[in-house]
C-alpha positions in Angstrom: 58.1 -18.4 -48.1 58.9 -16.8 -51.4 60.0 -13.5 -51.6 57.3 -12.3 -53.9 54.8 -13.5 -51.0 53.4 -11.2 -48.4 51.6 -12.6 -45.3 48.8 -10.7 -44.9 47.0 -11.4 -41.3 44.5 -10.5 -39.3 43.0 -11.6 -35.8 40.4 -11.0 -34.1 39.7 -12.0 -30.4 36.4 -11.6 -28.7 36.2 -12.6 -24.3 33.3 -14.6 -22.7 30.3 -12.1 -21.8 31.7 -11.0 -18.2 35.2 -11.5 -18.2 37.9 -9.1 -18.7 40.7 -11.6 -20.1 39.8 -14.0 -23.1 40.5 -17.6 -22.7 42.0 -17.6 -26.8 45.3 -16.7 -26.9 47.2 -16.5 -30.3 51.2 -15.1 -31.5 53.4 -15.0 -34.3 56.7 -16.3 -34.1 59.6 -16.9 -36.7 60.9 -14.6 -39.2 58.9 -12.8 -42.3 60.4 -15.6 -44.4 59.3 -18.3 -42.3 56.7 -17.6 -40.0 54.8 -19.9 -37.2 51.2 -19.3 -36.1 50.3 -20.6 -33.0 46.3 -20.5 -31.5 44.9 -22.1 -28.0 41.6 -22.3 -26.3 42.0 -22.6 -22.6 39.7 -24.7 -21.2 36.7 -22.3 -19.6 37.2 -18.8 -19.5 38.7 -16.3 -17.3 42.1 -15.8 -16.1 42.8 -19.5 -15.8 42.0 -19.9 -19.4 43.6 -17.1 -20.3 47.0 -18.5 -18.1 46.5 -21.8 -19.6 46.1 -21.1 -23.3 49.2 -18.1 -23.7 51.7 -21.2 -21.4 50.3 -23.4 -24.1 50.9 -20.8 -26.9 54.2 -19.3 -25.9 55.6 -22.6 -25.0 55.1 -24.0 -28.3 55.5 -20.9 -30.1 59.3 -20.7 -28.6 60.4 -24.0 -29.1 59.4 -23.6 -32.6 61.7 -20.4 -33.0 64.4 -22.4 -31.9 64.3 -24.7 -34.6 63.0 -27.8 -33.3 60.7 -29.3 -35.6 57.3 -29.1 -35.4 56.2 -32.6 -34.8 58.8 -32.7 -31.6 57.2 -29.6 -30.5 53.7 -30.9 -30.7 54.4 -34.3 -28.7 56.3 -32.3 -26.0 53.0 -30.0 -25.6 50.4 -32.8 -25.9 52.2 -35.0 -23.8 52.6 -32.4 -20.8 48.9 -31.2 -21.1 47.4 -32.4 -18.2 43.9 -33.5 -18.7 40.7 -32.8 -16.1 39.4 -35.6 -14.8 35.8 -34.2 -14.5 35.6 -33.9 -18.4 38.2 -36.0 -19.6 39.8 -33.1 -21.7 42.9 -31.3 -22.3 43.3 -28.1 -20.1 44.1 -26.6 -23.4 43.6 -27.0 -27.2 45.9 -25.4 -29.8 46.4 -25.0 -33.6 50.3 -24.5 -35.1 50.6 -23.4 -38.5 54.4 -23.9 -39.4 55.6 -22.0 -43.4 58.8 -23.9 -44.9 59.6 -22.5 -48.4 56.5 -23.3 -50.6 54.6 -25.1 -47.9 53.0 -24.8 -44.5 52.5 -27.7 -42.1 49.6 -27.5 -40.3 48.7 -29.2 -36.4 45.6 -29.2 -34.3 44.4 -31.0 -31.3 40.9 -30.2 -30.4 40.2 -27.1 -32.7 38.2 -27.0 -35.4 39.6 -27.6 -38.3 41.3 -24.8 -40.5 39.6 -23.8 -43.6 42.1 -23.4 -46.8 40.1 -21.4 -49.4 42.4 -21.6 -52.8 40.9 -19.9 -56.0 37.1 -19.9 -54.8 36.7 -23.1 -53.7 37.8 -24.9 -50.1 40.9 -26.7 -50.5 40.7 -30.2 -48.6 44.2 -32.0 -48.2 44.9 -35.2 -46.5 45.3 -35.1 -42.7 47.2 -37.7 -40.9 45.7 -38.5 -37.5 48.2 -40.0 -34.7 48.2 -40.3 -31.1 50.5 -38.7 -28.7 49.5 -40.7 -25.6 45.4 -40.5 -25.5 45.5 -36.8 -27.4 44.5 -37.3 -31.0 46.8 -34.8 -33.1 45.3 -34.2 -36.6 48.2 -33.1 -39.2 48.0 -31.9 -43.0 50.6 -30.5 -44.8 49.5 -28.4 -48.2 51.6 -26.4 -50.7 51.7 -22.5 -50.7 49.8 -20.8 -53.6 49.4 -17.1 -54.2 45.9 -16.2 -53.1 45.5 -19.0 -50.5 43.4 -18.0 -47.4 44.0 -19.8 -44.4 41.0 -19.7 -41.6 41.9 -20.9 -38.0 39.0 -20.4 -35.3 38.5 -21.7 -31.7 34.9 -23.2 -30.9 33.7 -20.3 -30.1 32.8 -19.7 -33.5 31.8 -23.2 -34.7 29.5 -23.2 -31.4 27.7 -20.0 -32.4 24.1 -19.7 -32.4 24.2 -22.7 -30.3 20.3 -22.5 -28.4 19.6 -19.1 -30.1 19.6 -19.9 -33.6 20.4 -23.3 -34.1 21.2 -26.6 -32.1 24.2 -27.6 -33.4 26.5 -24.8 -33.8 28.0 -24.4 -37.4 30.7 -26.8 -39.1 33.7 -25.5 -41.2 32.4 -26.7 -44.1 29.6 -24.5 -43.8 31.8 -21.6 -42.4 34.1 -21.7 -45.5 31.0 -21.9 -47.8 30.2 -18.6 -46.5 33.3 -16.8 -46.8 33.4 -18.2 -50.4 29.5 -16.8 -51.4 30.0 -13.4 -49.4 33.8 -12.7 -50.2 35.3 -10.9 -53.1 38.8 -12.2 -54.8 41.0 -9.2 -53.1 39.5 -9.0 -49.7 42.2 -8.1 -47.1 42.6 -10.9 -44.4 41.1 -7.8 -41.6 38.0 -7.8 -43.9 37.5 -11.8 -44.4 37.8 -11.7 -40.5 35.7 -8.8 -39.7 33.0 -10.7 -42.0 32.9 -14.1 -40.1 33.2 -12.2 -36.8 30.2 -10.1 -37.6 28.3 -13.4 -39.0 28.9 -15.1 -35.3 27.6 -11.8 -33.5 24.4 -12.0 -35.6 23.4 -15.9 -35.5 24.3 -15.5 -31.4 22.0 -12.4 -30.9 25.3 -10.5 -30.0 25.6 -12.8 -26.8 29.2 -14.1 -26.1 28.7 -17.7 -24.0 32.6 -18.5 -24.9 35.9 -16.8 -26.2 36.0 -16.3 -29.9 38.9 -16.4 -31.8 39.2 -16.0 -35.6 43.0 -16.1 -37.5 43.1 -15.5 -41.2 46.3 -15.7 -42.8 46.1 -14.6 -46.8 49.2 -15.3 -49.0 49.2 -12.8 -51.6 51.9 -11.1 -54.3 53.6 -7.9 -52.5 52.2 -4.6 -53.1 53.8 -1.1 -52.5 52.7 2.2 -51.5 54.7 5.4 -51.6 53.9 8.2 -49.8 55.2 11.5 -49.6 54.4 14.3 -46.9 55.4 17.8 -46.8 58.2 19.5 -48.8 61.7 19.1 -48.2 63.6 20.8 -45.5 65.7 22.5 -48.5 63.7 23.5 -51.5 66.7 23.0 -53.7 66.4 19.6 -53.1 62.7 19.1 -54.0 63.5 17.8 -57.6 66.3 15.0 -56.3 63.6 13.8 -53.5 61.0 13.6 -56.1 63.1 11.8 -58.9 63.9 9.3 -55.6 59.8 9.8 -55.2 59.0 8.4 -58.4 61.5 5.9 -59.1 60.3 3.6 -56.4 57.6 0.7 -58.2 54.3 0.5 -56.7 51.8 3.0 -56.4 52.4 7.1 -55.0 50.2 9.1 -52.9 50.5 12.3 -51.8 49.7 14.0 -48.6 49.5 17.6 -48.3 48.6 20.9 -50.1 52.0 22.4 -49.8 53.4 19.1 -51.1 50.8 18.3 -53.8 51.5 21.7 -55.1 55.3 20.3 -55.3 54.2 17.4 -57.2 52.5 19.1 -60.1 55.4 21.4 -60.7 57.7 18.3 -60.8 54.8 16.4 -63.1 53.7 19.7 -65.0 50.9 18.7 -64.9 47.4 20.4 -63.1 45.7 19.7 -60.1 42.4 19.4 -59.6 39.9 19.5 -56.6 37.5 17.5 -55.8 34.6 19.5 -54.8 32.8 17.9 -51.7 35.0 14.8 -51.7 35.9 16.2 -48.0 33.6 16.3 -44.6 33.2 18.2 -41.8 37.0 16.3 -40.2 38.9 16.4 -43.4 39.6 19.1 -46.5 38.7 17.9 -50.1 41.0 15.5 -52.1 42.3 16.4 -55.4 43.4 14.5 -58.7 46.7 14.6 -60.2 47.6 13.0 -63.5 50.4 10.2 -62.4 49.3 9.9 -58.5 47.1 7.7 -57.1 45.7 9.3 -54.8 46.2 13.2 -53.3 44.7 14.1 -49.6 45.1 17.0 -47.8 48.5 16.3 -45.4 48.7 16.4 -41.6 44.4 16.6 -40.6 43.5 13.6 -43.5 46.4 11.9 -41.7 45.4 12.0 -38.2 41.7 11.1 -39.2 42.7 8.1 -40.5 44.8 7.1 -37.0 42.0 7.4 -35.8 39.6 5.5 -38.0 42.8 2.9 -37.8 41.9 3.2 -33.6 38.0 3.1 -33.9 38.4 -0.3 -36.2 40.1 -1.7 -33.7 37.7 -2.0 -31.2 35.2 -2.2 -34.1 36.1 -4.3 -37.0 32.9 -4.6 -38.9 33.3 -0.9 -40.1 36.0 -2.4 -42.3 33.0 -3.5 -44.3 31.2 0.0 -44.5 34.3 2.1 -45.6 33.3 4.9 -47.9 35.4 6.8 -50.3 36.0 10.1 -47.9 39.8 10.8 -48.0 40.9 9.3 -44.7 39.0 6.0 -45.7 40.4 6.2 -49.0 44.1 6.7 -47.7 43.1 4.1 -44.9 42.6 1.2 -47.3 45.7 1.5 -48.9 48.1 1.8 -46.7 46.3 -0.8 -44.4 44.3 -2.8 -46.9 46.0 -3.0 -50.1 49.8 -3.3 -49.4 52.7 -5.0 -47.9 55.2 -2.4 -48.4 55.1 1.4 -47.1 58.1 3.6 -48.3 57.4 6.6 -46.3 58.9 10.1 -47.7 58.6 12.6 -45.4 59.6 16.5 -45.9 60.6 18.5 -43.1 60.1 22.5 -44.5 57.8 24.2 -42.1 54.3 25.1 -42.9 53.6 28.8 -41.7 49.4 27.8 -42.3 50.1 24.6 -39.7 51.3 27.4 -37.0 47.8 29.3 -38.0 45.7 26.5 -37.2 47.6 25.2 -34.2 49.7 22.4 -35.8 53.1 21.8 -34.8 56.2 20.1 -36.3 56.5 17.9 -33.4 52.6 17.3 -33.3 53.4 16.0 -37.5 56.5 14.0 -36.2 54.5 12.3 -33.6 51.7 11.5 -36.2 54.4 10.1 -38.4 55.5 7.5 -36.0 52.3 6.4 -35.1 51.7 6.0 -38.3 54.9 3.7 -39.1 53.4 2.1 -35.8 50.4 1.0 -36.8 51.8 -0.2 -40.2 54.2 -2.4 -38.2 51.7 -3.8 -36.1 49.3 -4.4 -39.4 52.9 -6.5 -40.2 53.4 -4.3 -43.3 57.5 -3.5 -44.3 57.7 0.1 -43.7 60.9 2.3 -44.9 60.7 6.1 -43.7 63.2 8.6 -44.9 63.3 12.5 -43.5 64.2 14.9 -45.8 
């Protein structure tokens, strides 16, 4: 994948009503450059669905990363897969998305079929059908294009609203028309996937009757975010830090009074509050000519870790964020970049020890935070000072 490309992903996994283990299983293997997305559906639910479909999963997932081709990998899997003879189907289904330089190769057997949204509009390319034994494999390989959004599901979403809503489930075509008419040109992949996951909780009456899986991969241009919290250690070396601040491309935010306060010396230029801008968790924000964004330091960044937790286990309120600070700082670090350059000052804050803030409580905020970054699959680079 080119270098100005960033993979931007998001998954979200929902288990059958009743069971504790989902019967979806999904990973990313290969490198940043050259990365390999692999989705099964066990067959039923449960723990042996769950068994099946991460064996299915991991095997192929591994073999990729060891640089067998993809079409070997696929007729090893398909032709191992045993099939039950009750229902005459595979004891697992899976979807392999492999990137090589400007284009991704793209397998399934027995999923529905991934939805490629390019510049508004679904992108159809030609899929090759072959037979590895009695398994059909479908196969479509597409060039890479900045903006592409890839949609992967397991039937649990196609087989929504099944005898609630509808009779006949819904079919990607219809799935991608929706994304298209309810989505906006930048949405984050976490936001396209919180949108069609929300979507299949309405048209099934919030009833899970299978596991629901839905991958969205989003190739888009790199964007970076530098943020800087708390002075350094040695104030005779706030100018250097700041010139090393400002010199990196991409857009700054600050965190922290003391630090803001830093800022505007180095700038010369005022700050400004922004009266009620705050809530009851988290102080007011400011404005400062040349940042993008100025928050309160240690309590905005906390609230957000734990609006980044609360999304978690709720995804939808990705689609109600508001403009309070930790929201604000939450989108984007989380939903608007690819690179985090993390500056972080070590001078003590005699306020923090007023209010019962420590330097280790900051330092363990810190590295949740690069945490959660690397988990989103951002690049972080942190630097104490």
């Amino acid at each position: 994948m080119r270098e100005e490309l960033f993979l931007d992903r998001a998954l979200i996994s929902r288990n059958h009503d009743g069971e504790t283990l989902c019967g979806d299983f999904s990973e990313l293997f290969g490198t940043a450059s050259e990365p390999v997305f692999v989705m099964s559906d066990g067959m039923g639910s449960g723990v042996k669905a769950n068994i099946l479909a991460t064996l299915t999963c991991t095997i192929l997932g591994r073999m990729l990363e060891h640089g067998l081709p993809l079409s070997e990998c696929v007729d090893t899997i398909a032709a191992t897969l045993p099939v039950c003879k009750e229902r005459h189907m595979a004891y697992a289904t899976f979807s392999a998305v492999q990137v090589e330089g400007d284009n991704m190769f793209i397998v399934e057997y027995d999923n529905p079929c991934a939805v490629l949204i390019r510049n508004g509009k679904i992108h159809k390319s030609q899929c090759h059908v072959r037979f590895v034994g009695d398994k059909e494999i479908h196969e479509r390989r597409t060039d890479i294009r900045p903006g592409d959004v890839l949609v992967l599901m397991s039937d649990g979403v196609t087989h929504s609203g099944i005898g609630r809503t509808n009779f006949d489930g819904w079919t990607e075509e219809e799935i991608g028309t929706f994304l298209i008419e309810n989505g906006k040109e930048n949405d984050c992949a976490a936001v396209i996937a919180a949108r069609l996951d929300k979507l299949c909780s309405e048209i099934s009456h919030g009833c899970l009757d299978d596991d629901r899986t839905i991958a969205v991969m989003r190739f888009c241009r790199r964007s970076t975010i530098n943020v800087i919290m708390g002075p350094p250690e040695n104030r005779d070396d706030d100018e250097k830090v700041l010139r090393l601040y400002f010199a990196k491309k991409g857009r700054h935010i600050v965190c922290g009074g003391s630090t803001g306060q830093m800022v505007a010396r180095y700038l010369n230029k005022p700050i400004e509050v922004v009266q009620g801008s705050g809530n009851s968790c988290v102080p007011d924000m400011a404005k400062l000519d040349g940042v993008d964004l100025l928050t309160e330091g240690i309590i905005t960044v906390r609230e957000m870790l734990s609006l980044r937790d609360r999304i978690k286990d709720r995804p939808e309120l990705l689609l109600n964020l508001g403009q309070s600070p930790e929201e604000l700082l939450y989108k984007k670090l989380f939903m608007e970049s690819s690179n985090v350059n993390i500056f972080f000052g070590t001078a003590a804050n005699a306020a923090h020890a007023d209010i019962g803030i420590s330097f280790e409580s900051k330092i363990e905020a810190v590295k949740k935070l690069e945490a959660e970054l690397l988990e989103a699959g951002k690049t972080v680079k942190k630097d104490y000072f």
